[in-house]
C-alpha positions as CSV (number, residue, x, y, z in Angstrom):
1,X,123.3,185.0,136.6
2,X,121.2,185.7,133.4
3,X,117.7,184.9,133.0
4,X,116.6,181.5,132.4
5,X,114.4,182.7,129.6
6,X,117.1,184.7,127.7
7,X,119.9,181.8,127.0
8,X,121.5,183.3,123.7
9,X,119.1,183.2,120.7
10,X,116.1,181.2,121.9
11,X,113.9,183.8,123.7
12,X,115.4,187.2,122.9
13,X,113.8,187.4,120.0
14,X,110.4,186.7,120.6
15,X,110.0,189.4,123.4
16,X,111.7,191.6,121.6
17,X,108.9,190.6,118.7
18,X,106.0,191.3,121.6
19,X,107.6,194.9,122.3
20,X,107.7,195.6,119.0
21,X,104.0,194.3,118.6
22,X,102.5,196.1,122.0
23,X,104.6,199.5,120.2
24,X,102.8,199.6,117.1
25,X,99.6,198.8,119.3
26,X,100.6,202.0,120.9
27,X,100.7,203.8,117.9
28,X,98.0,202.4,115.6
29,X,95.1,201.9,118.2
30,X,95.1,205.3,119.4
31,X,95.2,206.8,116.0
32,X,92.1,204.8,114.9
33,X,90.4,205.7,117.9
34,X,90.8,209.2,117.4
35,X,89.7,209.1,114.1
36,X,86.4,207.4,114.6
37,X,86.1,209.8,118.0
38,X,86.4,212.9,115.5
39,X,83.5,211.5,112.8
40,X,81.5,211.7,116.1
41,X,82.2,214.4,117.1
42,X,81.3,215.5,113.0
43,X,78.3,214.0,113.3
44,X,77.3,215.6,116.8
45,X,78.1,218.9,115.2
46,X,75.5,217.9,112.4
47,X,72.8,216.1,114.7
48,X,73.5,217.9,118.1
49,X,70.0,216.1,119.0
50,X,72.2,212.9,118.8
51,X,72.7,212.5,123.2
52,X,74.4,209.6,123.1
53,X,77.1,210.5,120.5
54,X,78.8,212.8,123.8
55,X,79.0,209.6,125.6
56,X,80.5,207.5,122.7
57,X,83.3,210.5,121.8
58,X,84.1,210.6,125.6
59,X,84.3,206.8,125.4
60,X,86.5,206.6,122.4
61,X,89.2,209.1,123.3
62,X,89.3,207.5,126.5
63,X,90.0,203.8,125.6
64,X,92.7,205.5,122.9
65,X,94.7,207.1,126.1
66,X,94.3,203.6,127.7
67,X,95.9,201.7,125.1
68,X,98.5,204.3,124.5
69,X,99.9,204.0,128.2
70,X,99.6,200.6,128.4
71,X,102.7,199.4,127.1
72,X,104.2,202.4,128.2
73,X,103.3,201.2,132.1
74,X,104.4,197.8,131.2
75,X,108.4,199.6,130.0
76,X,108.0,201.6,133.9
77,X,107.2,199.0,135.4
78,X,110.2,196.3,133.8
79,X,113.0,198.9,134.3
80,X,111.6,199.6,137.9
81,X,112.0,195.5,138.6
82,X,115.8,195.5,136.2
83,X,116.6,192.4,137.1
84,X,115.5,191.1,140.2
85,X,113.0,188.8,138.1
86,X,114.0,186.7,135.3
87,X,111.3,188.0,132.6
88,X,112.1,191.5,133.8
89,X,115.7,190.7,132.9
90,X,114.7,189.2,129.8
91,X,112.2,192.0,128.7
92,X,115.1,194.3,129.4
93,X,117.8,192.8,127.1
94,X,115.2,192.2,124.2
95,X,114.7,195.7,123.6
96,X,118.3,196.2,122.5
97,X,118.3,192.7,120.4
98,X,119.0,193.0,116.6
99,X,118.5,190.0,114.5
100,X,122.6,189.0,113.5
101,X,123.2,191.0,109.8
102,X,125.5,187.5,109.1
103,X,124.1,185.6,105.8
104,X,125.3,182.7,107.5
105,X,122.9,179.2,106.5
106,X,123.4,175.2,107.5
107,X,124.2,173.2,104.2
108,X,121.6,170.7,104.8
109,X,118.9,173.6,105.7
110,X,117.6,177.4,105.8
111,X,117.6,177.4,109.5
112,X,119.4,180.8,110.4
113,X,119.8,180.0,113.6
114,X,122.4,176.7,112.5
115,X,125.3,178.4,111.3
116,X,127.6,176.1,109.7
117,X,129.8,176.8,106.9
118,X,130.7,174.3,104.1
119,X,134.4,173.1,104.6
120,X,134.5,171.4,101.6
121,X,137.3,173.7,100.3
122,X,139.4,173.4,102.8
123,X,141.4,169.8,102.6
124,X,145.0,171.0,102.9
125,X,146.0,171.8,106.5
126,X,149.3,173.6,107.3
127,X,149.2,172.7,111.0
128,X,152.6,171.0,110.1
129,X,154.9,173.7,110.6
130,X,153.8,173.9,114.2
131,X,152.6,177.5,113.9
132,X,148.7,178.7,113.5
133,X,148.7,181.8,111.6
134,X,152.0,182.3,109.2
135,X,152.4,184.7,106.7
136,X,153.2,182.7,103.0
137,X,150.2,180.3,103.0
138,X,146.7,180.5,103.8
139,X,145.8,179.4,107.1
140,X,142.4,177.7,107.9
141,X,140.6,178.8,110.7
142,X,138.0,176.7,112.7
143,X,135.0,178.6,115.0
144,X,132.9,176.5,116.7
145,X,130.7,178.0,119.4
146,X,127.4,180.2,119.2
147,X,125.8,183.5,118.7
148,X,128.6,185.1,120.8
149,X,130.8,184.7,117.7
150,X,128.3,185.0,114.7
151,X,126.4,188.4,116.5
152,X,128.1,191.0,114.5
153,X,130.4,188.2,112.2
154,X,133.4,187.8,114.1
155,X,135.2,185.5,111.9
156,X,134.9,187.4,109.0
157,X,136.4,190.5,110.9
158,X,139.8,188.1,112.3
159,X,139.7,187.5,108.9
160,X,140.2,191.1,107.7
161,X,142.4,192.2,110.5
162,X,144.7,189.5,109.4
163,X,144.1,190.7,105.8
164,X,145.4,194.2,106.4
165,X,148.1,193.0,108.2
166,X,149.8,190.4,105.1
167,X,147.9,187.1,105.9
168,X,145.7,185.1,104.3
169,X,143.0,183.1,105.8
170,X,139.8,181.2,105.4
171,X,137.6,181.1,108.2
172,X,135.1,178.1,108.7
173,X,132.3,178.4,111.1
174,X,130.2,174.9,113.1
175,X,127.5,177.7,115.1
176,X,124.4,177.1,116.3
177,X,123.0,179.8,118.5
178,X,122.0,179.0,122.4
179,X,124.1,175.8,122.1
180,X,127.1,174.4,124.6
181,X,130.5,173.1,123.1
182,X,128.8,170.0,124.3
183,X,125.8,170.3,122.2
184,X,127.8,171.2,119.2
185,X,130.3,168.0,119.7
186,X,127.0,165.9,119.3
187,X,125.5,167.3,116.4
188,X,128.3,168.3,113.8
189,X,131.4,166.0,114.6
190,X,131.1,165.4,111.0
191,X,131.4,169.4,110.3
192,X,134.2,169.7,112.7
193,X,136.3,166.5,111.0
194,X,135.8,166.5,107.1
195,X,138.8,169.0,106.4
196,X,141.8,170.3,107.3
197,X,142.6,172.9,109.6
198,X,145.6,175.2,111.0
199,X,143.4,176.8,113.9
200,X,140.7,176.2,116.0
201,X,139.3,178.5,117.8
202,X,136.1,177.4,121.0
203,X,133.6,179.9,122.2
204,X,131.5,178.1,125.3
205,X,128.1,179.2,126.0
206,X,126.7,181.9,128.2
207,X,125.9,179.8,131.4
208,X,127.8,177.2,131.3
209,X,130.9,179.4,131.4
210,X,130.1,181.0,134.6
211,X,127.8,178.1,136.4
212,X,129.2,174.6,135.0
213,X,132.8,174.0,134.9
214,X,132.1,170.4,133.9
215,X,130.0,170.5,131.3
216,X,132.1,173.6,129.9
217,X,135.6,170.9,130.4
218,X,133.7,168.0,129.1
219,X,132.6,169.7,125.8
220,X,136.1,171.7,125.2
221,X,137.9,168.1,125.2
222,X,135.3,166.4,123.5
223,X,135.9,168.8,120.3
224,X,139.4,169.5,120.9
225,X,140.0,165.8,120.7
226,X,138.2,165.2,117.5
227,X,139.5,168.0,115.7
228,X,143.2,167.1,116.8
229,X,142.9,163.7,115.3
230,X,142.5,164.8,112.1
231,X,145.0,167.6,112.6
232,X,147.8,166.6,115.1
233,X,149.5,169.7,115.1
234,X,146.8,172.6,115.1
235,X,146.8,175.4,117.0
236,X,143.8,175.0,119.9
237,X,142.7,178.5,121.3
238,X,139.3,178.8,124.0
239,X,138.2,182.2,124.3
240,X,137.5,183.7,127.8
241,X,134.4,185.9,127.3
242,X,132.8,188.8,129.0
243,X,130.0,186.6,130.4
244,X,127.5,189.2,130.4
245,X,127.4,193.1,130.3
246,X,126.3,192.9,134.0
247,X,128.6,190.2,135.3
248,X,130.5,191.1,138.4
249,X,133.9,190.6,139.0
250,X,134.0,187.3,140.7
251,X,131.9,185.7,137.9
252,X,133.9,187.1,135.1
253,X,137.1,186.0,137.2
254,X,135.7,182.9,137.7
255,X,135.2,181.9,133.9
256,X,139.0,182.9,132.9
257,X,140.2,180.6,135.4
258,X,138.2,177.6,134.2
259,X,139.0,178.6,130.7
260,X,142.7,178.6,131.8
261,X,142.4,175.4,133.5
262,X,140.7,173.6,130.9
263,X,143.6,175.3,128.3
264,X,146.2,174.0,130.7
265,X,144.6,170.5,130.4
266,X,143.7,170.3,126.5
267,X,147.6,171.8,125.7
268,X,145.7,174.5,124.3
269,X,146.1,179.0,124.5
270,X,143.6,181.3,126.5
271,X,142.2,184.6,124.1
272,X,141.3,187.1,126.8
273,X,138.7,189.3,124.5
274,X,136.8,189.4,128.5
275,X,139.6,191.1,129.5
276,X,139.3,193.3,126.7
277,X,136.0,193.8,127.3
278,X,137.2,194.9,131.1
279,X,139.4,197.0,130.3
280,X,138.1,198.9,127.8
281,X,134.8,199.5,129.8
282,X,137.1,200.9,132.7
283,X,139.2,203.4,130.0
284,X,136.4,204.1,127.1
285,X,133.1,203.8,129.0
286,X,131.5,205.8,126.0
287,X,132.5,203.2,123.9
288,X,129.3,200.5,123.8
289,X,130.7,197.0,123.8
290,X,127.3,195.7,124.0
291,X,124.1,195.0,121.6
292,X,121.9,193.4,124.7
293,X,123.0,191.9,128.2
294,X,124.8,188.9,126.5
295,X,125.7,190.2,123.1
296,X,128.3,192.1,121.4
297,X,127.7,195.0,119.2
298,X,129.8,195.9,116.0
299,X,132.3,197.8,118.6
300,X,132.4,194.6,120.9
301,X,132.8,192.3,118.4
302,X,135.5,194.3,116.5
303,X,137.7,194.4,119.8
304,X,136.7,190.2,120.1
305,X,138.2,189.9,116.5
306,X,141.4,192.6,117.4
307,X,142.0,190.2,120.4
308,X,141.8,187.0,118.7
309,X,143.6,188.0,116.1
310,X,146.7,189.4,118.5
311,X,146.4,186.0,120.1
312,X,146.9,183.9,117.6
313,X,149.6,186.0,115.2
314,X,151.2,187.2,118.3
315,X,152.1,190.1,116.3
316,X,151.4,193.4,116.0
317,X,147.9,195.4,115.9
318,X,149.9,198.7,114.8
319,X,149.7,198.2,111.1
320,X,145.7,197.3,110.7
321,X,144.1,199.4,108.6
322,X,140.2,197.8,108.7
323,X,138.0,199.7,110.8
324,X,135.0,197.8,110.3
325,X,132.1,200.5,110.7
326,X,134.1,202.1,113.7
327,X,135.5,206.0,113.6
328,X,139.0,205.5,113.2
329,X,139.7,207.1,116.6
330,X,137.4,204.2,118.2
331,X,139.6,201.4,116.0
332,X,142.1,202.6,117.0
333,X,141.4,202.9,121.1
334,X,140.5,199.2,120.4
335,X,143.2,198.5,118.8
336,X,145.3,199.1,121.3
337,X,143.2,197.7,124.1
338,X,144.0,194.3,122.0
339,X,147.3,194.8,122.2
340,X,148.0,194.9,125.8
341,X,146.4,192.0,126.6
342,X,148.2,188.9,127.9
């Protein structure tokens, strides 16, 4: 189970802030340390009659190889523990963490962290025709979940892939980063229920996917209820994730099923990007999924988009010609890994 401390975007950052801060304490410290050590020494040269200026060089270049190892002992001594404590865990998955590149902001604020996108434009569902993505119309897309969708802007990339491959579509994001589907329901039903939309598409947070199958049913019918109010015939998808880079087998195994179960209940589709995830770790373990323990990098969240986009089109991945930042022979490895999953 992930650290307590490191639940999505609330912690991660500020270690990773504290490494960076003990790293230029590594660097800068020593260096001014040094330098006053060699006017010393200067001036000893100058004034050898000057006895205690030997004591205070030896003292400077010693405190400078103190601070230098420092953090360095603190890095030994965090991979030594992995994760058998929680702030070793957490210390560990902050050093990979990048700050999300996605320009995302909340209309009512400048919190980056509350990712909501205006839906204003968006007042003419097409969930009518009893299909989610269709080629002829543009189709409006609906994310709601957390920093497991916005890490690396995986709505904008199902957005392409459909693109290259003749569809149209607007994406609309309700994100806020650490929050449950729960959390979400409570504090943007209005963002989730002032338009119109063909598709939407439920990411459930870290823990509660692996450790609370109640909370994780409560908030998926909660927003799936709302939402289908306004739009009676929209497509409902709940994407089973990868849980965390280190998950084992059981736990991973144990989220699809409760995502499956609660899709069986709500009327709703499974997207399998963990699956992805599996198998592509298994057949391209050179190819780094991951940014940190929890998140997705560019690579992960490109097969994440691949997958959600096979899901909903249920056509084929063959004719995609956006890479992202990906090699093409990576895209296309990816590609494929999207397109075998059920």
């Amino acid at each position: 189970m992930p650290s307590e401390l490191c639940k999505d975007q609330t912690i991660l950052p500020i270690v990773n802030i504290v490494q960076k801060i003990l790293l230029l304490i590594q660097i800068i410290v020593p260096i001014l340390l040094i330098t006053w050590g060699t006017i010393s020494f200067i001036k000893l040269v100058k004034n050898p009659e000057e006895k205690n200026s030997t004591k205070k060089i030896i003292n400077q270049f010693l405190a400078a190889a103190i601070v230098f190892f420092i953090p360095m002992t603190i890095n030994v001594v965090m991979n030594m523990l992995g994760s058998n404590t929680n702030f070793s865990s957490c210390w560990q998955s902050a050093t990979n963490y990048k700050v999300p590149k996605n320009s995302f902001m909340d209309v009512n604020n400048n919190d980056r962290k509350n990712i909501i996108s205006n839906a204003e434009d968006y007042d003419t569902g097409n969930g009518a025709n009893g299909e989610c993505i269709k080629k002829g119309h543009t189709t409006n897309i609906l994310f709601v979940g957390n920093s497991k969708t916005y890490v690396h802007n995986i709505p904008e990339k199902v957005k392409a892939i459909a693109k290259s491959n003749g569809y149209d579509i607007n994406v609309v994001s309700v994100i806020e980063g650490g929050n449950t589907l729960q959390q979400l329901y409570t504090k943007y039903q209005s963002k989730m229920t002032n338009a119109s939309y063909d598709c939407l598409i439920l990411q459930e947070q870290t823990d509660v996917y692996q450790s609370n199958y109640n909370e994780y049913r409560t908030g998926a019918k909660n927003i799936i209820t709302i939402v289908r109010n306004r739009n009676p015939n929209i497509g409902v998808y709940i994407r089973a994730l990868w849980i965390t880079s280190s998950a084992g087998t059981n736990s991973r195994q144990n989220s699809y099923q409760s995502t499956e179960k609660i899709a069986i209940e709500t009327n709703s589709k499974v997207i399998y990007d963990g699956k992805a995830f599996d198998q592509s770790r298994a057949m391209y373990p050179n190819i780094n999924l991951f940014d940190d323990n929890i998140h997705q990098s560019e690579k992960g969240a490109y097969l994440s988009a691949a997958t959600i986009y096979k899901t909903i089109s249920n056509s084929s991945l063959e004719s995609t010609t956006y890479t992202a930042s990906l090699s093409k022979e990576e895209a296309d490895k990816l590609l494929k890994i999207a397109e075998s999953i059920q």
